[in-house]
C-alpha positions as CSV (number, residue, x, y, z in Angstrom):
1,X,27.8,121.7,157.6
2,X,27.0,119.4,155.0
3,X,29.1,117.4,152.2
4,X,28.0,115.2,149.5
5,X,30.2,112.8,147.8
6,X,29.4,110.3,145.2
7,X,29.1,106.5,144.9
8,X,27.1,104.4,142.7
9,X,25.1,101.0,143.1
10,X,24.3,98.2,140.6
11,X,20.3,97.8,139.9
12,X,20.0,94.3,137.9
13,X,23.1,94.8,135.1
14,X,22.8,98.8,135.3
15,X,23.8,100.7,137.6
16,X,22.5,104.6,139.4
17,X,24.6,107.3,140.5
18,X,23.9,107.2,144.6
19,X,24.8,111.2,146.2
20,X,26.0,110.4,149.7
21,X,24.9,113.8,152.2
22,X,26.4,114.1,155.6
23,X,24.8,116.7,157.6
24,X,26.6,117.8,160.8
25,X,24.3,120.0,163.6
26,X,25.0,120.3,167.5
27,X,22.9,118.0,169.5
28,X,23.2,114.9,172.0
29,X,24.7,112.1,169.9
30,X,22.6,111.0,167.6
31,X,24.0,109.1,163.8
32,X,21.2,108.1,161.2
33,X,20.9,106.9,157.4
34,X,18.1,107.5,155.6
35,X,17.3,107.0,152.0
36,X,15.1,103.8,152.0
37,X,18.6,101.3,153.7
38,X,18.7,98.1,153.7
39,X,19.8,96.1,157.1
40,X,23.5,96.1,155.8
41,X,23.2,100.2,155.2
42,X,22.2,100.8,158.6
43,X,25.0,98.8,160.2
44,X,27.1,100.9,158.6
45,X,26.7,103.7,161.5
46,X,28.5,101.1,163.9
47,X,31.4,100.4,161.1
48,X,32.2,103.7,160.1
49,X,33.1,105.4,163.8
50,X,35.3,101.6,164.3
51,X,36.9,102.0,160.9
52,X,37.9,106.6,161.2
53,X,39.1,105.9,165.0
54,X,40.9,103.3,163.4
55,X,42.4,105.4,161.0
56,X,44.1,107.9,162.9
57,X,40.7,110.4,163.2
58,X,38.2,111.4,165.5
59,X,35.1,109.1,165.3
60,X,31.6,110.8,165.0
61,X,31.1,109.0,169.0
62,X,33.5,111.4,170.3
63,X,31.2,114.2,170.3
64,X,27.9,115.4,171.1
65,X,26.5,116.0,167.4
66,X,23.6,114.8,165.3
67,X,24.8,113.0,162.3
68,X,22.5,112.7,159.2
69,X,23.1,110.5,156.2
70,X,21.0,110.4,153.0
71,X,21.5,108.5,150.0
72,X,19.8,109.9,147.1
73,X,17.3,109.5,145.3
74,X,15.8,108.2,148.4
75,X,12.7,105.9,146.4
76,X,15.6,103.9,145.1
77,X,16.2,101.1,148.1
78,X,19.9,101.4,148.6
79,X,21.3,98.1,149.5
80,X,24.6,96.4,151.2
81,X,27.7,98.0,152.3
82,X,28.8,99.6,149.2
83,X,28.2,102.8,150.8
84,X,30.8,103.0,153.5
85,X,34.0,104.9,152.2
86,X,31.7,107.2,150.4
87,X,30.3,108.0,153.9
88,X,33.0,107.9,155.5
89,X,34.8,110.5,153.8
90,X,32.0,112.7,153.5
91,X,31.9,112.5,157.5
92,X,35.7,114.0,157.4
93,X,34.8,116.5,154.9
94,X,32.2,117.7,156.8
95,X,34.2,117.6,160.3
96,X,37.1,119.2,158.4
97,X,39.4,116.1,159.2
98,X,40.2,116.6,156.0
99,X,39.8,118.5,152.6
100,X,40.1,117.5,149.6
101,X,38.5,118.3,145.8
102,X,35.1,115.5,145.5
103,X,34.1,116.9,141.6
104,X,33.7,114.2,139.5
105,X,35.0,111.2,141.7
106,X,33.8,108.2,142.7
107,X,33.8,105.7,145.8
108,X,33.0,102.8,146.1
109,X,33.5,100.2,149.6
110,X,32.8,98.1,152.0
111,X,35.2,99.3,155.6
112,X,36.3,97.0,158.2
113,X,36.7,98.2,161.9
114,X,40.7,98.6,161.3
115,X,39.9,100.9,158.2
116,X,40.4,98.2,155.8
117,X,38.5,98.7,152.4
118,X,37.2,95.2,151.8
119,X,35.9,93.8,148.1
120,X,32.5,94.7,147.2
121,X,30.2,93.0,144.0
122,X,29.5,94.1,140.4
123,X,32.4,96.4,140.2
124,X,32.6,96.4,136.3
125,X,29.1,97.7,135.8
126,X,29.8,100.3,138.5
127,X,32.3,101.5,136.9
128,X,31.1,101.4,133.5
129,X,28.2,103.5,134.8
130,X,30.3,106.2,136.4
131,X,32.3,106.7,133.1
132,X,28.9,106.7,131.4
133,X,28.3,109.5,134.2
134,X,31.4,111.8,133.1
135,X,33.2,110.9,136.3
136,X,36.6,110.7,135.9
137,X,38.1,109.1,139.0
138,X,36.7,106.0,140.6
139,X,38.1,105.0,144.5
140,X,37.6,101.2,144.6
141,X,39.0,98.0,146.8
142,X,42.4,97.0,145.5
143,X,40.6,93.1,145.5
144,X,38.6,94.7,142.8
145,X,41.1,97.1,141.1
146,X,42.5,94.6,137.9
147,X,38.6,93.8,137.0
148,X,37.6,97.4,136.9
149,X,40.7,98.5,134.7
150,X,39.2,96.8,131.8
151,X,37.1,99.7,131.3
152,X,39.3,102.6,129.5
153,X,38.6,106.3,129.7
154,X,37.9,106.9,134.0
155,X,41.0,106.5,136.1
156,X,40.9,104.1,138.7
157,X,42.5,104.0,142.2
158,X,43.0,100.8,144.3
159,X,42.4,101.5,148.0
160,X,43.8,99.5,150.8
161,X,42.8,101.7,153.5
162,X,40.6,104.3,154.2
163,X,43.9,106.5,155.6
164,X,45.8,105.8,152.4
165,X,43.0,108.1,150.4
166,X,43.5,110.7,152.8
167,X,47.5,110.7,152.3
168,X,46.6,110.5,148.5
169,X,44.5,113.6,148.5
170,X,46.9,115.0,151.8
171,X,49.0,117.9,149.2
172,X,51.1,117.6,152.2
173,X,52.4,114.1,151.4
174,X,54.0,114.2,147.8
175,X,55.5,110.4,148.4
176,X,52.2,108.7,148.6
177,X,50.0,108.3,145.6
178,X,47.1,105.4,145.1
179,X,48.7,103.0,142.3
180,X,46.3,102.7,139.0
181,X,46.2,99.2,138.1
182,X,46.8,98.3,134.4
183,X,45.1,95.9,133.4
184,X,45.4,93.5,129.9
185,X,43.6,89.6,129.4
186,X,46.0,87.3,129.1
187,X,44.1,85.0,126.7
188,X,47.5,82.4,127.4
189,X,46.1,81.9,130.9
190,X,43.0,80.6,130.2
191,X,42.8,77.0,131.4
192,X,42.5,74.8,127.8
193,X,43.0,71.7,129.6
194,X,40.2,68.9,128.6
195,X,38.8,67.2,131.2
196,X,36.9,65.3,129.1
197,X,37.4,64.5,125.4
198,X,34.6,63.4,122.7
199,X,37.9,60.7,122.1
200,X,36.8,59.1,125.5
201,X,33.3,58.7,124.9
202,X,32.9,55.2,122.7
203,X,30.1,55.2,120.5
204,X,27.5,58.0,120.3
205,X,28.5,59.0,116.5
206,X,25.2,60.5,116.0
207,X,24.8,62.2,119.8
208,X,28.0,63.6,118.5
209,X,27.3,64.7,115.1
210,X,24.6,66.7,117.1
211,X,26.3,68.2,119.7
212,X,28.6,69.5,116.3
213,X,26.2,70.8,114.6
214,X,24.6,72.6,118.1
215,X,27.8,74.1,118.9
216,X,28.1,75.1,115.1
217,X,25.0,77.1,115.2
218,X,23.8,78.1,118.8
219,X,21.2,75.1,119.0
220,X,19.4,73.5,121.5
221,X,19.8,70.1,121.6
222,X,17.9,67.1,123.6
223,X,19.4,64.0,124.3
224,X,17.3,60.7,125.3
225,X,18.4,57.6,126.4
226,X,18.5,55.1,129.0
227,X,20.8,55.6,132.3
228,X,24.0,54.5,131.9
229,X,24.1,55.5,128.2
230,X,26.5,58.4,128.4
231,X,23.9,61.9,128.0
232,X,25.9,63.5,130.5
233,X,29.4,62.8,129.6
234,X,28.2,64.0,126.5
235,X,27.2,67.0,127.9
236,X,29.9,68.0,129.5
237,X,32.7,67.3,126.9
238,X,30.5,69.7,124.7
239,X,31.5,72.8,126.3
240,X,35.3,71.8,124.6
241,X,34.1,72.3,120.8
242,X,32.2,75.6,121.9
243,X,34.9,78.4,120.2
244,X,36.4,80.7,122.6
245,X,35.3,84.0,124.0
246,X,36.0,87.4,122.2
247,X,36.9,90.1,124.5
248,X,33.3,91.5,124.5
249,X,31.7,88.4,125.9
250,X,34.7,88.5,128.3
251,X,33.3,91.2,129.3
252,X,29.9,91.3,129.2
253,X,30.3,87.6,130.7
254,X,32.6,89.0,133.9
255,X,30.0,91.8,134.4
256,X,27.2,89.4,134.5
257,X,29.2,87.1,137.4
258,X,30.4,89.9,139.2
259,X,26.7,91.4,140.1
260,X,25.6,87.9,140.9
261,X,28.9,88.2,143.4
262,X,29.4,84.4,141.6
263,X,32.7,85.9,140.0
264,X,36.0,83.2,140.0
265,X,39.2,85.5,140.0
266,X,39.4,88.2,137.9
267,X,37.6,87.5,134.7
268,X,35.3,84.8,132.9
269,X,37.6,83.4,130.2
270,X,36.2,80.5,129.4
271,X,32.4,79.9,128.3
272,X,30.2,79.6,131.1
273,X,28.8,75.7,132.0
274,X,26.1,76.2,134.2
275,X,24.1,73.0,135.7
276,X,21.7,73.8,137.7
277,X,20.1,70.6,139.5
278,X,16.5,69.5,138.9
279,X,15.6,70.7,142.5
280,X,15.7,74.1,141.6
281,X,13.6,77.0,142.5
282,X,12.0,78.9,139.4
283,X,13.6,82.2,140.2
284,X,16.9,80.5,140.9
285,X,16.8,79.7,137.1
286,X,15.0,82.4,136.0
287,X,16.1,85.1,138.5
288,X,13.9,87.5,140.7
289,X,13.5,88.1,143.7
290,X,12.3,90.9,145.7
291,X,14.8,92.9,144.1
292,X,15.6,91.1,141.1
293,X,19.1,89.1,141.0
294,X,20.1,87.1,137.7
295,X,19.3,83.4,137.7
296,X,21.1,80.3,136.4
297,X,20.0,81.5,132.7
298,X,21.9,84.5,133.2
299,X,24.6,83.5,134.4
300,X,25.0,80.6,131.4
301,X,24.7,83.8,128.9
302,X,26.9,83.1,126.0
303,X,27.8,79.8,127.3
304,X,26.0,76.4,128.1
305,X,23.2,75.8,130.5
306,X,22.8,71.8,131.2
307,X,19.7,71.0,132.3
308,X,20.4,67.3,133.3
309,X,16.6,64.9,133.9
310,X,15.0,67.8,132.2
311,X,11.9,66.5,133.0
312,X,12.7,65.7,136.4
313,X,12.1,69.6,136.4
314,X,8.9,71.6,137.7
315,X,6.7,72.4,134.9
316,X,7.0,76.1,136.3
317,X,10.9,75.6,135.2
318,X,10.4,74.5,132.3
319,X,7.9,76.6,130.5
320,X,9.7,79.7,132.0
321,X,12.7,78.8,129.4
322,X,10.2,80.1,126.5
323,X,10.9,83.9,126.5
324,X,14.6,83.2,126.8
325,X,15.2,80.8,124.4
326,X,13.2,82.7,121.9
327,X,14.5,86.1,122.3
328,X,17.8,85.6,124.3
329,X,16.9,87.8,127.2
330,X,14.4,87.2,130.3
331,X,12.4,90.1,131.6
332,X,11.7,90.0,135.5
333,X,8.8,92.1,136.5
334,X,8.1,92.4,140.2
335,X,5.9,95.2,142.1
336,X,8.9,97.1,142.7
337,X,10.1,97.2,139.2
338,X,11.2,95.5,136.1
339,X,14.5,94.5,134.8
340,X,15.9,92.5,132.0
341,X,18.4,90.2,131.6
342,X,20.5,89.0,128.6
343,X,19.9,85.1,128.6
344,X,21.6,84.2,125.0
345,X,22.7,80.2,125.8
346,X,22.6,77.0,123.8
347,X,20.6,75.0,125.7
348,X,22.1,70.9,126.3
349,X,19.3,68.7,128.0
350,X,18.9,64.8,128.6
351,X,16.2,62.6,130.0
352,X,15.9,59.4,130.2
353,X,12.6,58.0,127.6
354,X,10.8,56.8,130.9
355,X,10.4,57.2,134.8
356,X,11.7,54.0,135.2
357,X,14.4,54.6,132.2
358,X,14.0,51.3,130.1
359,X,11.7,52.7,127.7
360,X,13.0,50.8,123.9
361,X,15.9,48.5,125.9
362,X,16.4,45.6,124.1
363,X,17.9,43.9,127.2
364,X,15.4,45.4,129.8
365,X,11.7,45.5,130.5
366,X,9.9,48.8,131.1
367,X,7.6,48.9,134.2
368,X,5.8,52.3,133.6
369,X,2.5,52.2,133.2
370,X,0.7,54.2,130.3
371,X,-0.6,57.0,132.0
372,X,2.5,57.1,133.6
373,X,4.3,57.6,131.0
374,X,1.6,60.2,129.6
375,X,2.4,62.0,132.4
376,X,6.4,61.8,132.4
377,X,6.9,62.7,128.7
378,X,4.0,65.7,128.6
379,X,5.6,67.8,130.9
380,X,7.8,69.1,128.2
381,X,4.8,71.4,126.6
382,X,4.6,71.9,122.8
383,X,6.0,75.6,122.8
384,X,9.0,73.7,124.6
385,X,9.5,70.9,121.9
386,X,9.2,73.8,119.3
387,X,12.2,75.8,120.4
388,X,14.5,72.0,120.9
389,X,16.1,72.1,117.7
390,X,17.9,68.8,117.8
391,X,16.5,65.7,119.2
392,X,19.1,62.8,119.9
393,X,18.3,59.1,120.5
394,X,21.7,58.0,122.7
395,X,21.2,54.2,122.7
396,X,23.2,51.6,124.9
397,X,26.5,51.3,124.0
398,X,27.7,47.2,123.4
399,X,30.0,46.0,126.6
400,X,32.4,45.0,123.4
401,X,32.5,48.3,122.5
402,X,33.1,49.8,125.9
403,X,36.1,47.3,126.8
404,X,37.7,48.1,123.7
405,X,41.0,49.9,124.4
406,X,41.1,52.1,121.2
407,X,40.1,55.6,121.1
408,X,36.1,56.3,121.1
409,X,36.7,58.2,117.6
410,X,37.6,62.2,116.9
411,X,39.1,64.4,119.5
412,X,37.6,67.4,120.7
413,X,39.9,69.8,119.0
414,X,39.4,68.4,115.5
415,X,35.5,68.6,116.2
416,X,36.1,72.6,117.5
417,X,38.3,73.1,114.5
418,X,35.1,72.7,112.3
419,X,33.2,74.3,114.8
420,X,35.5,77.7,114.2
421,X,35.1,77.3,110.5
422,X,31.5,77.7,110.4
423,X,31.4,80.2,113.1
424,X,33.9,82.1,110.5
425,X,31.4,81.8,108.3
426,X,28.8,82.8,110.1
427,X,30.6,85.6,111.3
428,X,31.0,87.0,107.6
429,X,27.7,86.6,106.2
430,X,26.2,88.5,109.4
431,X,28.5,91.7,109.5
432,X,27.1,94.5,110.1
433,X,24.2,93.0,112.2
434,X,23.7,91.8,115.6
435,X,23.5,88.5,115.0
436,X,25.6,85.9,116.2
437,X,24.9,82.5,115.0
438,X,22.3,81.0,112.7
439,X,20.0,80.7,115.3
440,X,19.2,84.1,116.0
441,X,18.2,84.6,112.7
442,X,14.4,85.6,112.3
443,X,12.0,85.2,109.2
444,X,13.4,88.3,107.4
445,X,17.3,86.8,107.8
446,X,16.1,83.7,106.8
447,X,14.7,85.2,103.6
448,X,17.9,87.0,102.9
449,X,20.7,84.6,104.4
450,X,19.0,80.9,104.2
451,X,17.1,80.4,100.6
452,X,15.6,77.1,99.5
453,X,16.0,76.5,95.6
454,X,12.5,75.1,94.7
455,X,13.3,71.2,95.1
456,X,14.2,71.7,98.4
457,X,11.4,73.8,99.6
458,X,9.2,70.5,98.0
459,X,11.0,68.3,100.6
460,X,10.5,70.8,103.3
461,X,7.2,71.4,102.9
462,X,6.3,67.4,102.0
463,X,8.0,66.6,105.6
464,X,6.1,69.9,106.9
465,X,2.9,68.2,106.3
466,X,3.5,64.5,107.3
467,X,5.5,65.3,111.0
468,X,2.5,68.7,111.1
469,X,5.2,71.3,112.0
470,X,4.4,74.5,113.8
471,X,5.5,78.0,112.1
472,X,8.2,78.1,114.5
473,X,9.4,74.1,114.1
474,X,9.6,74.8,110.5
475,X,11.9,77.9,110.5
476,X,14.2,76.4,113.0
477,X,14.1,73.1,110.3
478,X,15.5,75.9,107.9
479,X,17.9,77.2,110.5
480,X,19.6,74.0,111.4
481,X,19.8,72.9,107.6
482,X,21.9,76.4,107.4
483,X,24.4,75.2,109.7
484,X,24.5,71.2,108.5
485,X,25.2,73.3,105.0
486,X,27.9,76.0,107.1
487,X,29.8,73.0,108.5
488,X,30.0,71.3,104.9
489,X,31.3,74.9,103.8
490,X,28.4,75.0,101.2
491,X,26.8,78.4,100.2
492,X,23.8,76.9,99.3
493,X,21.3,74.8,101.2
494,X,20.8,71.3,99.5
495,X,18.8,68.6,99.6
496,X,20.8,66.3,101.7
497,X,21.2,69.4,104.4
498,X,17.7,69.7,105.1
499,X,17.1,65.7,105.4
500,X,19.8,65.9,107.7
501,X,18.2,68.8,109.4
502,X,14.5,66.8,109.4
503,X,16.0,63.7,111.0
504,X,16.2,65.7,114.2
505,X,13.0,66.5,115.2
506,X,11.2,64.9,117.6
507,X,9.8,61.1,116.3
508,X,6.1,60.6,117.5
509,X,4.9,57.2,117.8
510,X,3.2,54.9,120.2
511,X,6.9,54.3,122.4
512,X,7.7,58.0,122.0
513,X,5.2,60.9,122.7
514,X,7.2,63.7,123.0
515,X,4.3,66.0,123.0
């Protein structure tokens, strides 16, 4: 006799409907998946028979019979234990341990040898996919049951134990029935706490301005200074002014950290911060793989990715950020197939202006030598330097300064409280579109949204010429003197915006070569 029930498997950030066959014929023993399995499919022929005996049935050892699996469509390589209460039950179907209606349901888990249903990875999409499907009952872990109640219009059951499905389905047993979690954000519990304030910082006025304006508009911002100087307490306070997540990027956030099986409790409430250290393999910031897995740039969708000693970096690394900081997505293409990957992040970076980091100290001598320093500050390409909106110098902070017991300056929340007001803004003038933040725009937004009046497009194009900006430098120019103009809640862009905007490219001079 054969049964065929229905699970479903994540591929990248999408997901395909897997149909799990049993196939019961008399023969010596004999139990077999087929369906291109990875190692942690075929083990599942020794946790299955543990986990029914376990249960209260009779395990496919008991008998002489061949037992046939296949996951289908069989050119699709099926991977980890997803698979094993869909199996499971379609073994019991097919041995008529049981009987019970399969149309349109779901399931989805990984089985212990006691018949436990453990938690399995990327449960959001799955179930996303099934509704998507027309399924209208999904089977899941109870571990995963609040995070896949976020999606409305599919029921969904959290399992314990493989037996309590059968009492649930069991007509005979009209006291048991699989709880369906509700489930509702509770945008109180996110963790506002400030670990570190912009207050606590002393100095930096114009590292902070910047890190403003970036968080204003979705910018990518550079920061250069000596060790010691405060880049990466900068850094890290920045993540405070960023404004909340909506309940989409909750979402679509969770999703993305719950494939990666990187997912902290529940959901992602909070903006991701992802700092990834300079030793890092290319595909663990790109992502890849043989069968590709979202990488650090990913992951930091919608959030921050801190690339601290940027050009301690490979060169590999770095000129891998071009497609995603240009489009906001990464493609991956491998032999077996190619996926892509939403990669929409404001970029934070710091390095120090030389290897040996005293580069411009008043205080301390530089020991680099020329070529050396060639060398150091040319691994960030031009195509790089083009898509770095804001360049900040962060010099050393006066020991005065730093022993002084008042406040460094504005808190955090004041600084996010402008923040929200040009997002607002921002918001309004795009409705109706996909975009975001200034940022995203493109030439034909920045022709409707972003106008020069002619005095200012003389200034532009005078400081065009003299710094020789690319096509690209120049729009972003444009872009950033939106948001300086946003953040001053001006309609227009002025004068003063676009020097402002100007004063943040990279300087090039014998010291500082950033090319």
């Amino acid at each position: 006799m054969s049964v065929k029930v229905h699970s479903v498997q994540a591929v990248g950030l999408k997901a395909n409907i897997i149909d799990v066959e049993v196939d019961l014929s008399q023969g010596l023993h004999f139990f077999s998946v087929v369906g291109l399995p990875d190692k942690a499919v075929e083990e599942a022929k020794d946790r299955i028979p543990a986990a029914i005996k376990n249960s209260g049935f009779i395990s496919p050892q008991k008998k002489n019979q061949r037992v046939v699996v296949s996951l289908a469509p069989a050119d699709l390589k099926k991977e980890g234990p997803i698979f094993d209460l869909a199996i499971a039950l379609a073994y019991l179907l097919a041995s008529k341990q049981t009987l019970f209606d399969i149309q349109r349901k779901i399931f989805l888990g990984e089985l212990a040898l006691d018949g436990a249903i453990r938690p399995i990875k990327g449960v959001l999409v799955l179930v996303k996919s099934a509704k998507k499907a027309g399924f209208k009952e999904i089977y899941i872990p109870k571990e995963n049951s609040e995070e896949a109640a976020l999606i409305r219009g599919i029921k969904v059951f959290a399992c314990e134990k493989l037996s309590d499905i059968i009492k649930h389905f069991d007509k005979r047993d009209k006291f048991f029935i699989l709880e369906e979690p509700e489930t509702k954000i509770n945008f109180d519990e996110v963790d506002d706490r400030i670990l570190l304030d912009f207050s606590d910082i002393k100095g930096q006025e114009s590292a902070k301005r910047g890190l403003e304006i970036a968080a204003a508009g979705g910018h990518n911002i550079l920061m250069v200074g000596s060790p010691g100087t405060g880049k990466t307490m900068l850094a890290k306070a920045f993540s405070n002014i960023l404004p909340p997540l909506s309940l989409e990027e909750i979402l679509e956030t969770t999703a993305i950290h719950s494939v990666a099986g990187v997912l902290d409790g529940n959901f992602i409430l909070q903006r991701p911060f992802r700092s990834p250290h300079h030793t890092s393999s290319y595909v663990a910031i790109v992502g890849g793989g043989v069968y590709p897995r979202p990488g650090e740039i990913t992951l930091a969708h919608r959030g921050v990715l801190f690339l601290d000693e940027f050009s301690e970096f490979e060169r590999r690394v770095i000129d891998s950020l071009r497609q995603p900081l240009e489009d906001g997505e990464i493609t991956v293409a491998r032999a077996r197939g190619s996926l892509n990957f939403p990669a929409r992040f404001i970029m934070v970076c710091t390095m120090n202006p030389c290897p040996c980091g005293n580069l411009g100290s008043k205080t301390k001598s530089c020991v680099c030598s020329q070529g050396t320093l060639m060398r150091y500050q040319r691994k960030i390409s031009g195509p790089i330097v083009d898509r770095i909106d804001l360049w900040i110098e962060v010099p050393q902070v006066s020991h005065e300064k730093l022993g002084d017991v008042v406040s460094g300056g504005e808190r955090s929340k004041s600084i996010q409280e402008r923040v929200l007001r040009a997002r607002k803004i921002q918001k309004e003038r795009f409705g109706g579109t996909k975009l975001f933040v200034n940022s995203e725009m493109g030439v034909r937004e920045l022709r409707k949204f972003a106008s020069l009046s002619e005095s200012v497009k003389k200034i532009l194009k005078q400081a065009a010429e003299r710094l020789d900006l690319s096509g690209r430098a120049y729009h972003r120019v444009i872009k950033l003197a939106r948001t300086i103009a946003d953040l001053a809640g001006e309609e227009n862009i002025k004068e003063g915006h676009i020097l402002e905007a100007l004063q943040y490219r990279p300087k090039q001079n014998d010291q500082n070569i950033y090319r």
